[in-house]
KOLGUMAR-695975 format. One record per residue (C-alpha): residue in one letter; x, y, z. Coordinates in nm, 3 decimals, always signed. Example, Ala and Ser with C-alpha at 12.3 -4.5 7.8 and 13.67 -1.06 7.14 Angstrom:
BEGIN
+---------+---------+---------+---------+
: residuo :      px :      py :      pz :
+---------+---------+---------+---------+
:       a :  +1.230 :  -0.450 :  +0.780 :
:       s :  +1.367 :  -0.106 :  +0.714 :
+---------+---------+---------+---------+
//
This chain:
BEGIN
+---------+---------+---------+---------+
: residuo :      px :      py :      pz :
+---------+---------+---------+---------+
:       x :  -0.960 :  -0.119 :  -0.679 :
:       x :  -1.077 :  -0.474 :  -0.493 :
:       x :  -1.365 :  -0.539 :  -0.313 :
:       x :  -1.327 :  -0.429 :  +0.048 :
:       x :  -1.085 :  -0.133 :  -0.040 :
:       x :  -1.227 :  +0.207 :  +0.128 :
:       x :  -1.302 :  +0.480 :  -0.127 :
:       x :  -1.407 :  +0.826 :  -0.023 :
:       x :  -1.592 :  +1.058 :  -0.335 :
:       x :  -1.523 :  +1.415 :  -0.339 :
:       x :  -1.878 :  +1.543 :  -0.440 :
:       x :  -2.066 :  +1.258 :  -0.367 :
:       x :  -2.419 :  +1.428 :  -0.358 :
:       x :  -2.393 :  +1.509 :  -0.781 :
:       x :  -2.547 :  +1.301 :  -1.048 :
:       x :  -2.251 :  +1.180 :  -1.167 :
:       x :  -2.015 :  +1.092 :  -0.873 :
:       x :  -2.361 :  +0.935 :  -0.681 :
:       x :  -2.379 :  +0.687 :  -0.942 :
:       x :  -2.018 :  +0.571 :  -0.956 :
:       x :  -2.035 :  +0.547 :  -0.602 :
:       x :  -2.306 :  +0.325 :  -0.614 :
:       x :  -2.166 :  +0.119 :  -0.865 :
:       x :  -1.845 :  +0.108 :  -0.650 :
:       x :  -2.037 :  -0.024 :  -0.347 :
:       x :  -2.231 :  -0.332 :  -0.563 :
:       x :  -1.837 :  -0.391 :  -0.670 :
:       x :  -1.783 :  -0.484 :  -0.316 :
:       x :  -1.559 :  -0.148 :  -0.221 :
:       x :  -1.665 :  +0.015 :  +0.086 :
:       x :  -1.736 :  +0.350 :  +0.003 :
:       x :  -1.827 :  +0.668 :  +0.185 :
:       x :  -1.769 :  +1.070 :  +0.090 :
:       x :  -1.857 :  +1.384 :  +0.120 :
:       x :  -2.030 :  +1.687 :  -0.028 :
:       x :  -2.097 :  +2.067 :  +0.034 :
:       x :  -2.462 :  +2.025 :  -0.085 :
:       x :  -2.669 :  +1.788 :  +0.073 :
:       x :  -2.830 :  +1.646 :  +0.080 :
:       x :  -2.944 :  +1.652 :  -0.278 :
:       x :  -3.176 :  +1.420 :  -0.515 :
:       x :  -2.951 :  +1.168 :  -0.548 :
:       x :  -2.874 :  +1.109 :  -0.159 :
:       x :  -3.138 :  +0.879 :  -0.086 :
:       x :  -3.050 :  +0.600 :  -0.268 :
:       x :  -2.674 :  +0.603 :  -0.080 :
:       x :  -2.792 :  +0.626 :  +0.209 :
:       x :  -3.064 :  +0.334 :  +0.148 :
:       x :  -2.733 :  +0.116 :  +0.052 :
:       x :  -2.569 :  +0.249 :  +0.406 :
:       x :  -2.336 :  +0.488 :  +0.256 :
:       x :  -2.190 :  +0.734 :  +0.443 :
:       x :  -2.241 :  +1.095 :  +0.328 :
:       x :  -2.058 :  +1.362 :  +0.542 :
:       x :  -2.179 :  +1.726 :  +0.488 :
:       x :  -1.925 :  +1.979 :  +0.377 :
:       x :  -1.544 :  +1.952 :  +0.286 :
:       x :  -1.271 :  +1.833 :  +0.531 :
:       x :  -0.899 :  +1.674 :  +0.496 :
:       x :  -0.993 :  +1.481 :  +0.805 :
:       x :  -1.283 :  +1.282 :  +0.584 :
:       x :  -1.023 :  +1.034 :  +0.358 :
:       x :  -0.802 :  +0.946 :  +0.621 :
:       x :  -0.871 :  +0.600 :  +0.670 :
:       x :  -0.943 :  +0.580 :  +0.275 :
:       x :  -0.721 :  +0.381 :  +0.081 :
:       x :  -0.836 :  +0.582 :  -0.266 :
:       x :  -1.024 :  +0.894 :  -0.295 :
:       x :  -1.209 :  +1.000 :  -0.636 :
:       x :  -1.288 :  +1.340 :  -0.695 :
:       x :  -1.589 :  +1.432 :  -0.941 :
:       x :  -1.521 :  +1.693 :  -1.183 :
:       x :  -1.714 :  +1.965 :  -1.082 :
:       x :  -1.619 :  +1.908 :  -0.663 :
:       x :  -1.254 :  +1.920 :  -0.784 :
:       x :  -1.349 :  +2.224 :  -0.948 :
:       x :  -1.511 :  +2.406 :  -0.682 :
:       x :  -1.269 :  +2.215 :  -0.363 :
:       x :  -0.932 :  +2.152 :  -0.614 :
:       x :  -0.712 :  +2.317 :  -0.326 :
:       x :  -0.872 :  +2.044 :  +0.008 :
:       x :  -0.850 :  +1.789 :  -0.321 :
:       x :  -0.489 :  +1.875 :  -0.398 :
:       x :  -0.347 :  +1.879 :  -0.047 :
:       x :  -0.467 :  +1.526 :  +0.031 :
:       x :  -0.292 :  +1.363 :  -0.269 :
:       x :  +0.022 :  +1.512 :  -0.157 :
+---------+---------+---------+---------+
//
């Protein structure tokens, strides 16, 4: 990944997958995603570094991603959406 590539997190509203999507947006990646629970504790701090955070689960949300990362427990719970959009 390089700075200005667009990332989109499956899940983005957990603990885990909030904080590497912070981390990837100091690294310079653009970064947005989605989640079927927010918002949640850990949305206000993404949304205080102006990333996007789209409610519920949709193939249309990656499209203009270049990468999409999945956290554990979304692919879990949404491994079918995740599956059909690295086909």
């Amino acid at each position: 990944m390089r700075p200005g590539e667009r990332i989109h997190v499956i899940g983005i509203a957990g603990s885990g997958a909030a904080g590497v999507a912070l981390l990837m947006h100091h690294a310079g990646l653009l970064v947005d995603g989605c989640d079927a629970d927010t918002p949640s504790p850990y949305t206000p701090p993404l949304e205080a570094a102006g990333i996007t955070i789209l409610s519920g689960h949709d193939p249309a949300h990656p499209a203009m991603a270049g990468a999409m990362v999945a956290a554990l427990d979304g692919y879990a719970q949404y491994g079918r959406f995740a599956d059909g959009l690295l086909r």
